[in-house]
C-alpha positions as CSV (number, residue, x, y, z in Angstrom):
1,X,12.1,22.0,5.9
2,X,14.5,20.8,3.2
3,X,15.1,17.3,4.6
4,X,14.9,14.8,7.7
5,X,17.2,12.8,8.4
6,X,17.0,9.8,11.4
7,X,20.6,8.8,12.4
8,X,20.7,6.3,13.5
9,X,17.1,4.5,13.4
10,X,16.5,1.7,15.2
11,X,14.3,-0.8,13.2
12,X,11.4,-0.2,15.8
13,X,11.9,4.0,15.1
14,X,11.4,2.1,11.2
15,X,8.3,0.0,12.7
16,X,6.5,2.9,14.2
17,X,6.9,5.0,10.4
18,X,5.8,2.3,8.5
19,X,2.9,1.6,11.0
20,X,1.9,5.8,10.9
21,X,2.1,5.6,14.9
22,X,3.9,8.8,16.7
23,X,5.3,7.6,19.9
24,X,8.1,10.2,20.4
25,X,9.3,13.5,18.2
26,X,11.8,11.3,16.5
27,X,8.8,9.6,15.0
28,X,6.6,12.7,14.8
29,X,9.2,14.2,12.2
30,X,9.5,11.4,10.0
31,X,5.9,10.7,9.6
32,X,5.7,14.5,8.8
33,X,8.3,14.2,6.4
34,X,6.3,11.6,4.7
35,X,3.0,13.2,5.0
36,X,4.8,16.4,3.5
37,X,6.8,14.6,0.9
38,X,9.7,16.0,2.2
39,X,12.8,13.9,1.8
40,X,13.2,11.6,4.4
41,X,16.5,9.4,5.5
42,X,16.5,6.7,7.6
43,X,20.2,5.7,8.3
44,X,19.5,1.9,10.1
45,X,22.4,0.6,12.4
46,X,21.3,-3.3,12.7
47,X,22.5,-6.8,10.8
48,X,21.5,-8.9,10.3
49,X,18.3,-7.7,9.5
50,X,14.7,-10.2,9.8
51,X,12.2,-10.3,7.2
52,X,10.1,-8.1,9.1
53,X,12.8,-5.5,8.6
54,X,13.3,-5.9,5.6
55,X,9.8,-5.8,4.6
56,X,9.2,-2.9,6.9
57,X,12.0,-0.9,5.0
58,X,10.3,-1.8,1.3
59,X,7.0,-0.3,3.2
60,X,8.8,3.1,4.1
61,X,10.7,2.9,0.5
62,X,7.1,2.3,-1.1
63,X,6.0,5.9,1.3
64,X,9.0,7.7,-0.8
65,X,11.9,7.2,2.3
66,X,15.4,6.5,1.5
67,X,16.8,4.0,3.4
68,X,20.9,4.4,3.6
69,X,22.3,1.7,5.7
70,X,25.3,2.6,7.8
71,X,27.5,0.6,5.7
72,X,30.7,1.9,5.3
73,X,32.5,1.9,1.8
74,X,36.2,0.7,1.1
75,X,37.1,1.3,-1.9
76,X,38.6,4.8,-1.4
77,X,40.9,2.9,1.0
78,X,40.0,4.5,4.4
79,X,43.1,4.7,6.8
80,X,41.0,5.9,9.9
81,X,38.1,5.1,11.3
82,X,36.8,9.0,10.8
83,X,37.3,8.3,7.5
84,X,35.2,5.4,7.4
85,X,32.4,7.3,9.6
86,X,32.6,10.2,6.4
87,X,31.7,7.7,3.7
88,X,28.3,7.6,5.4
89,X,28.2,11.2,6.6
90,X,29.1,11.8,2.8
91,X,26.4,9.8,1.6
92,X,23.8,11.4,3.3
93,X,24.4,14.6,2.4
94,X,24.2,13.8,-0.8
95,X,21.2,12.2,-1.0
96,X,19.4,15.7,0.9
97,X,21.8,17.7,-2.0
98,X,24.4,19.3,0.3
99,X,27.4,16.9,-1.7
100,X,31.1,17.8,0.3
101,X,33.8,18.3,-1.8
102,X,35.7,16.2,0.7
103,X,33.6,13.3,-0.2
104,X,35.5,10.4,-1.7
105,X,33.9,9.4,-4.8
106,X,34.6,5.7,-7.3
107,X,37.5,6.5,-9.7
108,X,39.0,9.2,-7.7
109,X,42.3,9.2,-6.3
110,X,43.0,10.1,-3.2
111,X,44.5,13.3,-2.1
């Protein structure tokens, strides 16, 4: 296993990590990829978010997770709405190491 990725996570998926409970294979895999040390993405969909969340996501940082909100970027001046779905889709891949040569990156002009 190279990576695990959760996409999107739902901040009780992010409860049920940080707590080490297994309710469904969703959870299974990330609490293995944290037993493991494997890398592990959580990609979270909700705003705002409560203290709760935010201290659950610290927890699951502290456990070695990366947490990637699905926050699209605008700088590279999307002109679709696919294109705003790759800035994350881009993102992730290059925090598991699989970077897209498609990927818009700061200082780059567009093509």
């Amino acid at each position: 296993m190279d990576a695990t990725i959760i996409v999107p996570c739902s901040i009780g998926t992010m409860g049920s990590l940080a707590a080490g409970t297994s309710e469904n294979l969703i959870h299974r895999a990330g609490a293995v990829a944290l037993k493991e040390g494997w890398p592990l993405v959580l990609v979270p969909r909700e705003t705002p978010l409560s203290l709760i969340a935010i201290r659950t996501m610290a927890a699951l940082k502290e456990a070695g997770a990366v947490i990637l909100p699905a926050t699209p970027s605008f700088y590279g001046k999307p002109q679709t709405i696919e294109e705003l779905v790759d800035t994350i889709v881009n993102r992730i891949l290059d925090h598991i190491g699989l970077p897209d040569s498609r990927g818009f990156r700061w200082g780059q002009q567009r093509s």
